[in-house]
C-alpha positions in Angstrom: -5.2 87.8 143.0 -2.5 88.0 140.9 -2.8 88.4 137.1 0.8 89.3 136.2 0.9 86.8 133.4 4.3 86.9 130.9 3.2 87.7 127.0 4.2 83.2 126.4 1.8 82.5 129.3 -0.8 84.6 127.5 -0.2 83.1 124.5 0.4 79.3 126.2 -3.2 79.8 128.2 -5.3 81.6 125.3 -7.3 78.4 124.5 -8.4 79.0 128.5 -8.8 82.5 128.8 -10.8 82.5 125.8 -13.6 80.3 127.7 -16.2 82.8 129.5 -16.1 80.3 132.7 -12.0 80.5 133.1 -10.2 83.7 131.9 -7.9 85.8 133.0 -9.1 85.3 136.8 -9.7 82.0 136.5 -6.5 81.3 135.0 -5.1 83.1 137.7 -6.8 80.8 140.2 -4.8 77.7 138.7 -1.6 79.6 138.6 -2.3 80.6 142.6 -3.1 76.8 143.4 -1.5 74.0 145.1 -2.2 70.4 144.1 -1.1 67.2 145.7 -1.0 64.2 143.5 -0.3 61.4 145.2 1.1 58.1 142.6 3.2 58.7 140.0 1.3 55.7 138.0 -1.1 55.0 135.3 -3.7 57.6 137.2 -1.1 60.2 138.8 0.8 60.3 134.8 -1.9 61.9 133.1 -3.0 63.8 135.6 0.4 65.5 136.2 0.8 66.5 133.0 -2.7 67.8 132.4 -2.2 69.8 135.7 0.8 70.9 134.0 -0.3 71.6 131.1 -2.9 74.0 132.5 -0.8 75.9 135.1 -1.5 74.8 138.1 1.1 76.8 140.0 2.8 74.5 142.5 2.3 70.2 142.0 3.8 67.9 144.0 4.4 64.4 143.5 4.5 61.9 146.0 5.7 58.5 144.9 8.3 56.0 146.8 8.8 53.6 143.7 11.2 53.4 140.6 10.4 52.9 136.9 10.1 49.7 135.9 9.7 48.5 132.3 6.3 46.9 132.7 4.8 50.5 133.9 5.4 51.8 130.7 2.5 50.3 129.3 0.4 53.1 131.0 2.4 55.1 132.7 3.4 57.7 130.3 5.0 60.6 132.1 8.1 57.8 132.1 10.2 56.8 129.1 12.1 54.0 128.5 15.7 56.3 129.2 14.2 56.3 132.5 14.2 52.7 133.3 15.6 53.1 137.2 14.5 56.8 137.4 12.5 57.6 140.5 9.0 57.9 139.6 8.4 61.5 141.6 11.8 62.6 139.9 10.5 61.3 136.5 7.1 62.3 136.4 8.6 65.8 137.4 10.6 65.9 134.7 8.0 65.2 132.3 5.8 68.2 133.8 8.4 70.4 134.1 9.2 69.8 129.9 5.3 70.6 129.2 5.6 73.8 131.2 8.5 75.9 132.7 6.2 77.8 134.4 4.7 75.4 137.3 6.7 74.4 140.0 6.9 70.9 140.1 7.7 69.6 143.9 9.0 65.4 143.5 8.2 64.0 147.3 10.4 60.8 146.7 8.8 59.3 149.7 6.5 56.4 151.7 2.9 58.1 153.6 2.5 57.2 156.8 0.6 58.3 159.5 3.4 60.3 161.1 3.6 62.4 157.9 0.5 62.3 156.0 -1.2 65.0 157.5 1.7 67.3 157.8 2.1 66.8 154.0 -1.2 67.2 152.9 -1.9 70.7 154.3 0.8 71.7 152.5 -1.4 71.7 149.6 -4.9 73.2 148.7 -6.1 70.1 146.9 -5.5 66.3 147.0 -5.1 63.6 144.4 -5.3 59.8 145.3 -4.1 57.6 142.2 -2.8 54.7 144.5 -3.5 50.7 144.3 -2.8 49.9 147.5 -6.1 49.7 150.3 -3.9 50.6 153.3 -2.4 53.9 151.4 -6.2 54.9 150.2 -7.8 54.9 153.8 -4.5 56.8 155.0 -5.4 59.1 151.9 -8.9 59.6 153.0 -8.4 59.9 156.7 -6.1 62.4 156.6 -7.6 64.6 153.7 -10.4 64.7 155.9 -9.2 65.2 159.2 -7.2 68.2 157.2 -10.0 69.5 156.0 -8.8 69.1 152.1 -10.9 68.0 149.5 -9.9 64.5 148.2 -10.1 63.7 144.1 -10.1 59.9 144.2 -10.2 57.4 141.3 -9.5 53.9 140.8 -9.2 51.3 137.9 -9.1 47.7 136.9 -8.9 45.4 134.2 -11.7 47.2 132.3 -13.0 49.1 134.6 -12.6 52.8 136.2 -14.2 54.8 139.0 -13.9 58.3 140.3 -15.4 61.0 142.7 -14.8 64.1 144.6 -14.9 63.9 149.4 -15.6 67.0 150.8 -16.7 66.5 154.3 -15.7 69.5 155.6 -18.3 71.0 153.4 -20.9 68.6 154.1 -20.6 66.2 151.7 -19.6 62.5 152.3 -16.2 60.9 153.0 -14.5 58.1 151.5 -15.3 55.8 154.6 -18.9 57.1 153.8 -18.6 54.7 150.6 -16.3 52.2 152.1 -16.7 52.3 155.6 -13.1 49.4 155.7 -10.7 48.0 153.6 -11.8 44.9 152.4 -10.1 41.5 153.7 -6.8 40.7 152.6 -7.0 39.1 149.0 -10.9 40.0 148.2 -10.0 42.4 146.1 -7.0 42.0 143.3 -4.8 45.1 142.9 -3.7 45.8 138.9 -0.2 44.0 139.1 -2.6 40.4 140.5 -5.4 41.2 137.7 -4.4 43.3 135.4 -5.1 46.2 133.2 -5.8 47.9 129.6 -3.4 51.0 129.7 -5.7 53.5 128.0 -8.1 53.2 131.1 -6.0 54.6 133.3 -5.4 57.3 130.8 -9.1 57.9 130.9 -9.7 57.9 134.3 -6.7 59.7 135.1 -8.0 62.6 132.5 -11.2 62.8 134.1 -9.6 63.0 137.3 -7.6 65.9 135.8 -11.1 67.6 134.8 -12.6 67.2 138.3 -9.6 68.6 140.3 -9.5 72.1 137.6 -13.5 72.5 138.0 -12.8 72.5 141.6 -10.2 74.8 141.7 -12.4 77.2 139.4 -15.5 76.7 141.0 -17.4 75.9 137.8 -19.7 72.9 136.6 -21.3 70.5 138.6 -18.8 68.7 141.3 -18.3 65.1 141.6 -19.2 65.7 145.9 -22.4 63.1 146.4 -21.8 61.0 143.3 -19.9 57.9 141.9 -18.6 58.3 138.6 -18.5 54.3 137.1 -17.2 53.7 133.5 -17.4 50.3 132.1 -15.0 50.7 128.9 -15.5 47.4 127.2 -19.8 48.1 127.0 -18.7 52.2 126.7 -21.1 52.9 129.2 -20.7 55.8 132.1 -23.5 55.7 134.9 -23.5 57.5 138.2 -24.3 56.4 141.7 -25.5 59.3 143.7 -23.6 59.7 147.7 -24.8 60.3 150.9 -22.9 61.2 154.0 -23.5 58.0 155.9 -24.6 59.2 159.6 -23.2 56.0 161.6 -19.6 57.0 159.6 -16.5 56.3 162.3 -14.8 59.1 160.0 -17.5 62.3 159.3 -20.3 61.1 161.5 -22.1 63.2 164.1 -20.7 60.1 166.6 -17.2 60.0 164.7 -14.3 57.7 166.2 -11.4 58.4 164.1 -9.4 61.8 165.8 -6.3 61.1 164.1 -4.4 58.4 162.5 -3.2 56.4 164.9 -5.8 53.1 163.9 -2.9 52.7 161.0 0.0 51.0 161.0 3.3 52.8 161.1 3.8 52.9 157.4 0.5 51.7 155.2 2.6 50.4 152.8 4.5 51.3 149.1 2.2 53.9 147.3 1.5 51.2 144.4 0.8 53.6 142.2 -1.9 52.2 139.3 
C-alpha cells in the first residue's frame, strides 16, 4: 500500500494519523479508496465534503439535477453564485476547495438499469442519498448484484435513518428490509412533506462516519442494524437486521439476476 504522503498531507491528516485505529496505513487505505456517492443533496452534501475532507482518494458524484434556490436550505456543498450550477459540477467544486488532493469525479447523469451496474463497480464503495423509491431499489439491486457494499440513509420532516447492505458478506440487503417500493403516494418524498435542514446534515455526517469505518475496517458496522433518530424527542434507537430467507434479491431462492424488472430510467436522482 502506498504511504507516499507530501509533508501538507502529513500535516492536513495529523489529527488522523494520530488516532491508534487510523494512521499512517489507515490513512493510506482512504487515500487508495474509491467512493461512489450517489445525490448531490441534503445527504450526498455533507458527505462529500467529509469524504473530502478525509482523503478519500477518488469520489464521484452522481447527480442529474441543477441548483435551485430552495436547496440551499440544506444543501450546503452549493452556494447561492451557483444558482443554475449542475449539482455533480457544484458539489465537486466544493470538495475539490476542501482538498486538492482527492480526485473528485462529477457523473452529471440519470441511473438506469442499462448503466447502474457498469457505474457502480467502478467504485469500491456506494453511497445512496436519493429521495426517489424507483432510484433507491435501482441502488440496492445493483450494489448487490455488484457485490458492493451499499451505505444507505434517508430523512424526513424530523426524522432520519441509516444502515450499512452487505449481502455478499452475509448480511442482509435492502429488499431484506423493504422487500417493494411502497404504492404510489404512501409515502411523501421531502419536496411533498418537507424538512428541517440540519437533519440532513446529521444524517448525512453519520453516513460519512459509517462509509470511513468501513473503509478502515474498525468499530462496529451498521451490516444487521437500523440506525433510527428521532431529532425533535433527541432520541437514537436501533433495530437489529436479518437476512430475510424468502428475499427475491439475496435469498437462497432469489429472483432478481439483473435489472431488467426496472423501468428504462427509474427516474431524476431527487437528491434529499
Amino acid at each position: 500500500m502506498d504511504l507516499d504522503f507530501s509533508e501538507d498531507e502529513i500535516r492536513r491528516y495529523s489529527r488522523h494519523i494520530l488516532l491508534q485505529q487510523v494512521g499512517g496505513t489507515g490513512q493510506a487505505k482512504l487515500k487508495a479508496a474509491r467512493v461512489l456517492v450517489i445525490g448531490a443533496g441534503g445527504l450526498g452534501s455533507p458527505l462529500a465534503l467529509y469524504l473530502a475532507a478525509a482523503g478519500i482518494g477518488t469520489i464521484g458524484l452522481v447527480d442529474d439535477d441543477r441548483v435551485e434556490i430552495s436547496n440551499l436550505q440544506r444543501q450546503i456543498a452549493h452556494t447561492t453564485a451557483r444558482i443554475g450550477v449542475p449539482k455533480a459540477l457544484s458539489a465537486a467544486e466544493a470538495a475539490r476547495a476542501i482538498n486538492p488532493y482527492v480526485h473528485v469525479v462529477p457523473h452529471e447523469l440519470r441511473l438506469n438499469p442499462d448503466n447502474a451496474i457498469d457505474l457502480i463497480s467502478r467504485y469500491d464503495l456506494v453511497c445512496d442519498g436519493t429521495d426517489n423509491f424507483g432510484t433507491r431499489f435501482l441502488i440496492a439491486d445493483a450494489c448487490a448484484l455488484a457485490k458492493r457494499t451499499l451505505v444507505s440513509a434517508a430523512v424526513l420532516r424530523f426524522d432520519g435513518q441509516l444502515s450499512v447492505f452487505k449481502p455478499h458478506e452475509g448480511g442482509p440487503c435492502y429488499r431484506c428490509l423493504y422487500p417493494e417500493p411502497p404504492p404510489d403516494g404512501l409515502v411523501p418524498t421531502c419536496s411533498e412533506a418537507g424538512v428541517l435542514g440540519a437533519v440532513t446534515g446529521v444524517m448525512g455526517t453519520l453516513q460519512a462516519t459509517e462509509v470511513l469505518k468501513e473503509i478502515l475496517g474498525i468499530g462496529n458496522s451498521l451490516s444487521g442494524r437500523l440506525l433510527v433518530w428521532d431529532a425533535l424527542e433527541t432520541r437514537f434507537r436501533t433495530i437489529k437486521l436479518r437476512p430475510d430467507p424468502q428475499c427475491a434479491l439475496c435469498g437462497p431462492n432469489a429472483t432478481i439476476h439483473d435489472l431488467s424488472a426496472h423501468t428504462e430510467t427509474a427516474g431524476p436522482i431527487c437528491a434529499i
